[in-house]
C-alpha positions as CSV (number, residue, x, y, z in Angstrom):
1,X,26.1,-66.0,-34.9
2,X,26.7,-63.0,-37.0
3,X,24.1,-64.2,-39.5
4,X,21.6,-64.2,-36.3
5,X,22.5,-61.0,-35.0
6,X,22.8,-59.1,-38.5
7,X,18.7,-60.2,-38.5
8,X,17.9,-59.1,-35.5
9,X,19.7,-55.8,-36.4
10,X,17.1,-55.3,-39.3
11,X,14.3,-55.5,-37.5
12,X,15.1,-53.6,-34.9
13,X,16.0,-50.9,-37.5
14,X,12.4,-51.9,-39.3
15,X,11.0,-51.0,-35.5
16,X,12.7,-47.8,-34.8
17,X,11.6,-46.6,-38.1
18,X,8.4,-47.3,-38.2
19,X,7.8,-46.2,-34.7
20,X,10.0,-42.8,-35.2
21,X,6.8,-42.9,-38.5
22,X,4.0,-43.2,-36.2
23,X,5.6,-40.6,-33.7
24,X,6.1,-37.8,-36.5
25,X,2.6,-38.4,-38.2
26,X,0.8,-38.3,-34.7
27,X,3.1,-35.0,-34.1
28,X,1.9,-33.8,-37.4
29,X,-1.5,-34.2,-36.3
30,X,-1.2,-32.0,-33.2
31,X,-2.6,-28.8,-33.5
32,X,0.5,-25.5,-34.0
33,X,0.7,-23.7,-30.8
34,X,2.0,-20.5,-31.0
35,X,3.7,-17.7,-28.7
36,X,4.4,-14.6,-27.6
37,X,5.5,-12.6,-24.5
38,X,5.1,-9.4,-22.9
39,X,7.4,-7.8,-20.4
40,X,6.6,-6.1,-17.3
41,X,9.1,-3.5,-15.5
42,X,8.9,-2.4,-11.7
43,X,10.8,0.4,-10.7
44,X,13.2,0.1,-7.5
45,X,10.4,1.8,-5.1
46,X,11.7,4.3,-2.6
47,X,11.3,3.9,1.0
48,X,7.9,5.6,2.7
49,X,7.6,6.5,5.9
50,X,5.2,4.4,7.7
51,X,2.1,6.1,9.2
52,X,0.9,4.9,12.4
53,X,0.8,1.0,12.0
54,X,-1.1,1.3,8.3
55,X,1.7,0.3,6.0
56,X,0.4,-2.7,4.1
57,X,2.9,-2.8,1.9
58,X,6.5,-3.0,3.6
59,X,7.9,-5.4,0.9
60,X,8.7,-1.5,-0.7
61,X,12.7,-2.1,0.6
62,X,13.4,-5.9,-0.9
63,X,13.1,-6.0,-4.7
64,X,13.0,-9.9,-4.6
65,X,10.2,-10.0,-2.4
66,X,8.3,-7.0,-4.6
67,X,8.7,-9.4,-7.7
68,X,7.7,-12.9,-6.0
69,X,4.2,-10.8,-4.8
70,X,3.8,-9.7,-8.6
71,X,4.1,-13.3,-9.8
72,X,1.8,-14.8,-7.2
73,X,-0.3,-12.1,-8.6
74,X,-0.5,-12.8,-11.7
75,X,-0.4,-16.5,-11.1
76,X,-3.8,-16.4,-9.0
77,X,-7.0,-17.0,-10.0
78,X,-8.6,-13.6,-9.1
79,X,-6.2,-12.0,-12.0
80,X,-7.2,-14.5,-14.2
81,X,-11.0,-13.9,-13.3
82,X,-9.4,-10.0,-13.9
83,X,-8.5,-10.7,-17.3
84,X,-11.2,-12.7,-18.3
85,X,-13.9,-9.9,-17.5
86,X,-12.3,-7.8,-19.4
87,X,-12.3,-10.0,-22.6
88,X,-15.3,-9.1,-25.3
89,X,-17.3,-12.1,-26.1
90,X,-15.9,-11.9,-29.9
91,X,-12.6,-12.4,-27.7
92,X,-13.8,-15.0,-25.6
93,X,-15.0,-17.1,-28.6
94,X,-11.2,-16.6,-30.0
95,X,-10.0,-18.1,-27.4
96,X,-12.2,-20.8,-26.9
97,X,-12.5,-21.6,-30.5
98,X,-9.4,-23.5,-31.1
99,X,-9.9,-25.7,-28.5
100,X,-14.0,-26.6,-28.7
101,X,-14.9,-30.0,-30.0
102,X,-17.9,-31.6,-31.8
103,X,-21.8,-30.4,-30.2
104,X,-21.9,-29.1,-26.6
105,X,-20.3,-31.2,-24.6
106,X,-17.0,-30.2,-26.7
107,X,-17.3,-26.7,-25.2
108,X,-13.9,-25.7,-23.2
109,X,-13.8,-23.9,-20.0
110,X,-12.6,-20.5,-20.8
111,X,-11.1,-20.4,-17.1
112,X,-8.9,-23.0,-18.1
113,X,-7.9,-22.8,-21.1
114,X,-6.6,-19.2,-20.0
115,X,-5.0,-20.2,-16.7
116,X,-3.8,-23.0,-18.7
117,X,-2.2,-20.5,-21.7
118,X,0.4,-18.5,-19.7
119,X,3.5,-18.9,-18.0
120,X,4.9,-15.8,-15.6
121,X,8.9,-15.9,-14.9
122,X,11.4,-13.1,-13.5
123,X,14.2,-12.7,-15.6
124,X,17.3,-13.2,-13.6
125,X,19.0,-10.0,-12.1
126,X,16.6,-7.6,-13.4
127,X,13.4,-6.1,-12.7
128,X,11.7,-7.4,-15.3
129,X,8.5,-9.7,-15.0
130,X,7.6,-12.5,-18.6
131,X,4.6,-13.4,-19.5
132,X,4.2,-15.6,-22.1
133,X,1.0,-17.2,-23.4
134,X,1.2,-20.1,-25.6
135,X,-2.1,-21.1,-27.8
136,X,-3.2,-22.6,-31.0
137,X,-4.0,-19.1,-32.2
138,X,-1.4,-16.4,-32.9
139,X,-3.4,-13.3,-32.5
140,X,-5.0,-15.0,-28.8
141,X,-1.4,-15.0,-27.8
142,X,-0.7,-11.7,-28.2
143,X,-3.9,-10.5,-26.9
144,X,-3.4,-12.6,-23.6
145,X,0.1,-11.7,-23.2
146,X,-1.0,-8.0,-23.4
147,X,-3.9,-8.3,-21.3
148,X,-2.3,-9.8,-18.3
149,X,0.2,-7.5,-18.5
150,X,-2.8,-3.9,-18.8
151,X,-4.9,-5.9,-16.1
152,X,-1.2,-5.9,-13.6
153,X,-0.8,-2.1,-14.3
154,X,-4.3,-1.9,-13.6
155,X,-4.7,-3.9,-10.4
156,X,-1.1,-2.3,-8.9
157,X,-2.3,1.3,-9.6
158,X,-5.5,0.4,-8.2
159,X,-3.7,-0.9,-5.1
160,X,-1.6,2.6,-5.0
161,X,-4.3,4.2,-5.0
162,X,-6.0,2.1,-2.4
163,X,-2.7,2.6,0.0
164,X,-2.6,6.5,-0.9
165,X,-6.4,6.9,0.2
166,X,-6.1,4.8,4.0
167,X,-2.9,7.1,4.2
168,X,-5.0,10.3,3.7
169,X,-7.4,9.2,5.5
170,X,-5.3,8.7,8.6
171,X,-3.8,12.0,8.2
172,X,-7.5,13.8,8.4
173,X,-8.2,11.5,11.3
174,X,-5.1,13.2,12.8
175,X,-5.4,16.8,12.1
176,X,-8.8,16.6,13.3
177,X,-8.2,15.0,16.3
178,X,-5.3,17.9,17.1
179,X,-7.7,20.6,16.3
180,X,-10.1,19.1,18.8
181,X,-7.3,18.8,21.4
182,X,-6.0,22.5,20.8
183,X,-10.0,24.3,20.6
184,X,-10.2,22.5,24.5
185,X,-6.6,23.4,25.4
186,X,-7.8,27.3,24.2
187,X,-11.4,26.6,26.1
188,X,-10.2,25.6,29.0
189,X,-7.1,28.3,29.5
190,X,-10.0,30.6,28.4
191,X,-12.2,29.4,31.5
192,X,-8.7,29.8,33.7
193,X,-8.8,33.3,32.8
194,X,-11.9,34.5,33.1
195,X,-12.2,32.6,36.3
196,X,-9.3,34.2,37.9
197,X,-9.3,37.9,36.1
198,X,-6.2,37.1,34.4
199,X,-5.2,39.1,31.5
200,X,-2.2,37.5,29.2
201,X,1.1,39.2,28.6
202,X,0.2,39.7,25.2
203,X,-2.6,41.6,26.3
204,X,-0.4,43.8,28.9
205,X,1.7,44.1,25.8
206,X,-1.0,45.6,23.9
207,X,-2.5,47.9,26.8
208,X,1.3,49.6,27.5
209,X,1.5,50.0,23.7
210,X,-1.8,51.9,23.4
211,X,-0.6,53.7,26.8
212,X,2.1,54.9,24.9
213,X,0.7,55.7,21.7
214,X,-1.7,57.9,23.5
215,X,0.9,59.5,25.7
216,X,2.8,60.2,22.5
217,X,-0.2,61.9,20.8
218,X,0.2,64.2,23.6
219,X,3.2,65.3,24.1
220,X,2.8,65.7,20.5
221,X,-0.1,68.0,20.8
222,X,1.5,69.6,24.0
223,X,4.9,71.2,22.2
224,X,3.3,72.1,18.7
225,X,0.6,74.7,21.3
226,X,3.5,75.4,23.2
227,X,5.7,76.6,19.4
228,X,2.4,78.4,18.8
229,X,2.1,79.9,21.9
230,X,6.0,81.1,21.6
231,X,5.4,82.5,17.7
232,X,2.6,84.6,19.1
233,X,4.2,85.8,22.2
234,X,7.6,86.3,19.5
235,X,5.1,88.3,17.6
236,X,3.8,90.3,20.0
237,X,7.3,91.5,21.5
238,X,8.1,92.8,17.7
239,X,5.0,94.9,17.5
């Protein structure tokens, strides 16, 4: 029995081996993928007040929720179809290049082979977004990694800027609608007026101030005659 099993031990050594072989000559044959990561940081945003019912973005007070939106952002196809606009075609055929086999039916779809490159994580307790992009070509991982990461900046300003404009614009709408509501208030107290000979008390204000004015100016004019008259009748009693 030991003879038996000390046989059976060899070959299944002799198997191991040779299949452990075949495993690290077909590894050897894959092609090296590469690495590399770029980080994103979003700031804690501050509440905004909300104008009217226009507030399309009232994730602003949960942190967690802000950083789940990013990822399905940059995990969607329209950011990918983002990024991929944006690539040169000397960068398109980098990225393709490693991956494109023999005559045309080899060519790889650029859509996929991007989509299929990166990998978007939060690190945990922070505010910090990864995005890694693996491929068979060091320089495409870099310039993936950066893009997605230009093209987020991009699209969330872009969004801002979007949100800042519908606010504005709702503010105009506003003013002008009070300016039209206080020109008819003024029209029609206007109308009141006329209609009924009134006269405001800022316009009796005005009247008793000239009335006064005026009186004034003469009792002014009134007592410097009168110290004339007095100097000449002074005079005359001297001579």
């Amino acid at each position: 029995p030991v003879i038996v099993l000390r046989a059976h031990l060899w070959q299944a050594l002799a198997l191991a081996l040779i299949t452990c072989t075949l495993v690290a000559w077909q590894m050897m044959r894959q092609p090296r993928e590469y690495a590399a990561s770029a980080v994103l940081f979003f700031e804690r945003e501050e509440p905004r007040p909300t104008i009217g019912h226009r507030d399309e973005y009232p994730d602003h007070l949960d942190p967690d929720l802000t950083l789940s939106t990013r990822l399905e952002q940059l995990r969607s196809l329209d950011m990918a179809k983002r990024v991929i606009a944006s690539l040169s075609q000397q960068e398109r055929a980098q990225v393709l290049a490693p991956y494109a086999g023999p005559g045309p039916e080899g060519a790889a779809d650029l859509e996929g082979v991007v989509r299929g490159a990166m990998l978007f994580s939060r690190k945990p307790g922070t505010l910090l977004i990864l995005i890694t992009a693996a491929h068979r070509d060091p320089g495409v991982t870099a310039l993936l990694a950066n893009r997605f990461a230009e093209q987020c900046i991009q699209y969330t300003l872009e969004r801002g800027q979007e949100s800042n404009n519908a606010s504005l614009a709702f503010l105009r709408e506003q003013a002008e609608d009070m300016r039209r509501k206080t020109e008819a208030a003024e029209r029609a107290l206007q109308e009141y007026r006329q209609r009924y000979n009134l006269v405001s008390l800022e316009d009796n204000q005005n009247i008793i101030v000239d009335n006064l004015k005026s009186l004034n100016t003469s009792a002014t004019a009134a007592r410097v005659a009168r110290f004339a008259a007095e100097a000449r009748l002074e005079q005359a009693r001297s001579e």
